[in-house]
N, C-alpha and C positions, 0 to 999 in steps of 0.2 A: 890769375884769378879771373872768372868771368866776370863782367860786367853787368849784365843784363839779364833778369830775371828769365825774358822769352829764349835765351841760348842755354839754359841748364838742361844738363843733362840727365838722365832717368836716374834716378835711386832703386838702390836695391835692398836698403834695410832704412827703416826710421828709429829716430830715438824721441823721443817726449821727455823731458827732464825738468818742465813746467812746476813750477814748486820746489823746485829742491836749489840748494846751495852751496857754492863751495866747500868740501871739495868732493859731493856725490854725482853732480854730472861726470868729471873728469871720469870719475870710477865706474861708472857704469857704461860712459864710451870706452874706457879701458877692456872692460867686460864684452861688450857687443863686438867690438873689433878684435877679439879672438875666434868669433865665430866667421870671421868673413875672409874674401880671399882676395890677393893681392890685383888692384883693378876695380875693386867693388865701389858703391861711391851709398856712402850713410849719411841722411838726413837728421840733423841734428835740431831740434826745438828745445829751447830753455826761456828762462825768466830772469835770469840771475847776471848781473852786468859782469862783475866777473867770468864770465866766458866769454867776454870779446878779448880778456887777458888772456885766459887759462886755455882756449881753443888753439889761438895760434900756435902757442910753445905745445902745445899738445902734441899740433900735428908735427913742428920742426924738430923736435925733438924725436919724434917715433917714425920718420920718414913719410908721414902721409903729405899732404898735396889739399889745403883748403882751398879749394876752387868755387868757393861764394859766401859769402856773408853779409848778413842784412840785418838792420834792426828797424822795427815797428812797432811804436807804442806800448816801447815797453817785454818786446817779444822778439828773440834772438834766431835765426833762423841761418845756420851750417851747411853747406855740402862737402865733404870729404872723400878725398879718393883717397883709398886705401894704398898704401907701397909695399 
């Protein structure tokens, strides 16, 4: 996992998930990560403390690779490389 906000690496799709709640982020990362291809790296934005659970097992479970995660006030911020 990166460290350091200034070492991240570009994004190629974002997700917004601001508002919504277990278990509709999962789902809609579910949904976007069928559009993308294996390498790709999706920015993920939420509100819902449950996805510092539900992110990790997401990606270990589906092979992806969270390479940052950060939280702010309240405001969850992901980067995921796709496997």
């Amino acid at each position: 996992m990166v460290d350091s906000a200034d070492s991240l690496p570009p994004t190629d799709a974002r997700l917004d998930t601001t508002g919504l709640y277990c278990p509709e982020p999962i789902m809609l990362m579910h949904n976007r990560v069928r559009d993308m291809r294996p390498g790709e790296v999706l920015e993920v934005v939420a509100s819902d403390p449950a996805t510092t659970r539900d992110i990790p097992k997401f990606c270990s479970f589906l092979g992806h690779e969270l390479i940052y995660q950060h939280e702010d006030d309240g405001r969850y911020r992901y980067l995921i490389r796709l496997g």
